[in-house]
C-alpha positions as CSV (number, residue, x, y, z in Angstrom):
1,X,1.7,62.8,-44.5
2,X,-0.3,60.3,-42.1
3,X,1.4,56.7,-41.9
4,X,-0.4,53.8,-43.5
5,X,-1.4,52.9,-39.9
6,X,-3.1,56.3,-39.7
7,X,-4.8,55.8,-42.7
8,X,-6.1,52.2,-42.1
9,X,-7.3,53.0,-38.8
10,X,-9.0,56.6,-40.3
11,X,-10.8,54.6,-42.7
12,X,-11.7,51.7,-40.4
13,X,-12.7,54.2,-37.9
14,X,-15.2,55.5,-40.8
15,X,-16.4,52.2,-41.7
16,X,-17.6,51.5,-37.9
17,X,-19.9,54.4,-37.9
18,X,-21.6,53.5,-40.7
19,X,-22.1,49.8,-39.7
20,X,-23.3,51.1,-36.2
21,X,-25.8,53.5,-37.9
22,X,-27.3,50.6,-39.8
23,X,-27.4,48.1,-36.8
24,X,-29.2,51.1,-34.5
25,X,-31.6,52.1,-37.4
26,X,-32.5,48.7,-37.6
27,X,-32.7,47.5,-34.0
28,X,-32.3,50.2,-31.4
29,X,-35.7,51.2,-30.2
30,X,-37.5,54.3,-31.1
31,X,-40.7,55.6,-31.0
32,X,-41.4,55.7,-34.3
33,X,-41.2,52.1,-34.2
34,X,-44.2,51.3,-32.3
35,X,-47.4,50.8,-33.9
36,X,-49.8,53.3,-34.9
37,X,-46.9,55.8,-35.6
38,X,-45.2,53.0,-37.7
39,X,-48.6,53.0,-39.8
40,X,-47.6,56.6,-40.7
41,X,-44.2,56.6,-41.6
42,X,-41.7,53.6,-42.3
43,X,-40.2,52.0,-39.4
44,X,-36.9,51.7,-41.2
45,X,-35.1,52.6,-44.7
46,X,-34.4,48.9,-45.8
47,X,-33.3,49.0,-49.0
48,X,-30.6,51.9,-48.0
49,X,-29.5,50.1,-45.2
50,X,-28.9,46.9,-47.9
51,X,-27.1,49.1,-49.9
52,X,-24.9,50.6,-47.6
53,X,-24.3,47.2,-46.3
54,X,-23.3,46.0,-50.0
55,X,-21.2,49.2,-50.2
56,X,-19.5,48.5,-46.8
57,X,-18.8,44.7,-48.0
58,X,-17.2,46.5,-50.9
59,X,-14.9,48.9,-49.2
60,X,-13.4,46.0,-47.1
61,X,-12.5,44.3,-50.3
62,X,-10.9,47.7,-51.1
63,X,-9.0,48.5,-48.3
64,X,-7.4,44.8,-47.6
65,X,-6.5,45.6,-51.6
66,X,-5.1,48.6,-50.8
67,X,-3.0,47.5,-48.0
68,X,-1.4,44.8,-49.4
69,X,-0.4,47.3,-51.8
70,X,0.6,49.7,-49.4
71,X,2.2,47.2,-46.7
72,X,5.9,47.0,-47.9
73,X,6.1,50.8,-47.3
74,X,4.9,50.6,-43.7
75,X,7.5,50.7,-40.4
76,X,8.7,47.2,-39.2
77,X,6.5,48.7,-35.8
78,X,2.9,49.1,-37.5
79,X,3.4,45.8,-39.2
80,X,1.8,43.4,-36.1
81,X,-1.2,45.2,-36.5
82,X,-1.5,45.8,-40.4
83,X,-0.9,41.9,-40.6
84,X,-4.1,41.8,-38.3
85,X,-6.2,43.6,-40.4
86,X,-7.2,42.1,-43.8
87,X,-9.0,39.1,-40.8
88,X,-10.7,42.1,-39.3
89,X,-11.8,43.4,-42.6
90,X,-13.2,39.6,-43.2
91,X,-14.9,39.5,-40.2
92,X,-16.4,42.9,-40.9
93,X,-17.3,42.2,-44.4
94,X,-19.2,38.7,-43.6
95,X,-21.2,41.6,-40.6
96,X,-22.2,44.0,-43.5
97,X,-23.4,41.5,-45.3
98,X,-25.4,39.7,-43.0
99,X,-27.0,43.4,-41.5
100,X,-27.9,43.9,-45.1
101,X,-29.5,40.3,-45.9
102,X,-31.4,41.4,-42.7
103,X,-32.5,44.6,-44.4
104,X,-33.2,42.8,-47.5
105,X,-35.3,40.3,-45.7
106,X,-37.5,43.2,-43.8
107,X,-37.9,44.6,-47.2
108,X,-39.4,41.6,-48.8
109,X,-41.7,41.3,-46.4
110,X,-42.8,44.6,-46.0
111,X,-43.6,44.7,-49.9
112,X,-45.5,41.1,-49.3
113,X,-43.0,39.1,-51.4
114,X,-42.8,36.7,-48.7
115,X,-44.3,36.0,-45.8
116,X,-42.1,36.9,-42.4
117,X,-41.2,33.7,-40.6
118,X,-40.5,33.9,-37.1
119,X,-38.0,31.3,-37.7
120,X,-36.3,32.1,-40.1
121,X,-36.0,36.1,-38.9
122,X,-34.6,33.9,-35.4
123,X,-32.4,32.5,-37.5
124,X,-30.8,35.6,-39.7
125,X,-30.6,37.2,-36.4
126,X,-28.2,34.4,-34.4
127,X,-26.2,34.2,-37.9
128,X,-25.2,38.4,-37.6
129,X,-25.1,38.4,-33.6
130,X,-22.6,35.3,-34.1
131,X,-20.6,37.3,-37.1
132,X,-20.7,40.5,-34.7
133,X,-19.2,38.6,-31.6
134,X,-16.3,37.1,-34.0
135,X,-15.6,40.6,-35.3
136,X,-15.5,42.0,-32.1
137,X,-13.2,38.6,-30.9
138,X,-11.0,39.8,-33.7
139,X,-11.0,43.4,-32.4
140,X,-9.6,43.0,-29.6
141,X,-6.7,40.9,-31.0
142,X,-6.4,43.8,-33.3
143,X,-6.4,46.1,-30.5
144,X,-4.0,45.0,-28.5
145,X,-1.9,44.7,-31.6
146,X,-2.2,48.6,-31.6
């Protein structure tokens, strides 16, 4: 049976990929993000990228649940870095939430419910890249707790 350590960092491990999926479908460049190819076929999937985003925000509420349940059980070695983690899980919930706001965002104004400010798309964009660098600040704290 894998250790609650094992489990946490599984399950975090799980949670990455699918906030890295999002973030590269939304801003890693592709071909079929330039223009008349974009005509054809949507740049993006928005509103699943919001959802998995809400999803993710979800599962960090979960798993900081589930290891406060879990945390007496654990060995007095793992607990440094379990005692790191519900911060992580924070950090990583205020991310998913801000990629999907972003999503959200894109999706209202590819539907013409608003009208895509520069400014404001400037703006949601230094919100998540702030939100990403104090996630990653926090993962390497939690790394070297590992």
């Amino acid at each position: 049976m894998p250790s609650l350590k094992e489990t946490m960092l599984a399950n975090l491990r799980e949670m990455v990929k699918l906030q890295r999926a999002a973030h590269d479908s939304m801003f890693k460049f592709s071909i079929k993000k330039m223009w008349p190819i974009s005509l054809i076929a949507p740049q993006a999937d928005w509103i699943r990228i919001a959802r998995m985003m809400g999803n993710l925000k979800e599962k960090c509420t979960e798993q900081k649940e589930f290891l406060a349940k879990e945390r007496g059980n654990a060995p007095e070695a793992d607990l440094p870095f379990l005692n790191l983690l519900p911060e992580y899980f924070n950090s990583f919930a205020k991310v998913a939430e801000l990629l999907g706001g972003a999503a959200s965002y894109r999706q209202d104004a590819l539907e013409k419910k608003i009208k895509l400010s520069i400014k404001e798309w400037n703006s949601i964009l230094k919100s998540y890249n702030e939100a990403s660098d104090d996630m990653t600040k926090v993962g390497l704290v939690l790394y070297k707790a590992f």
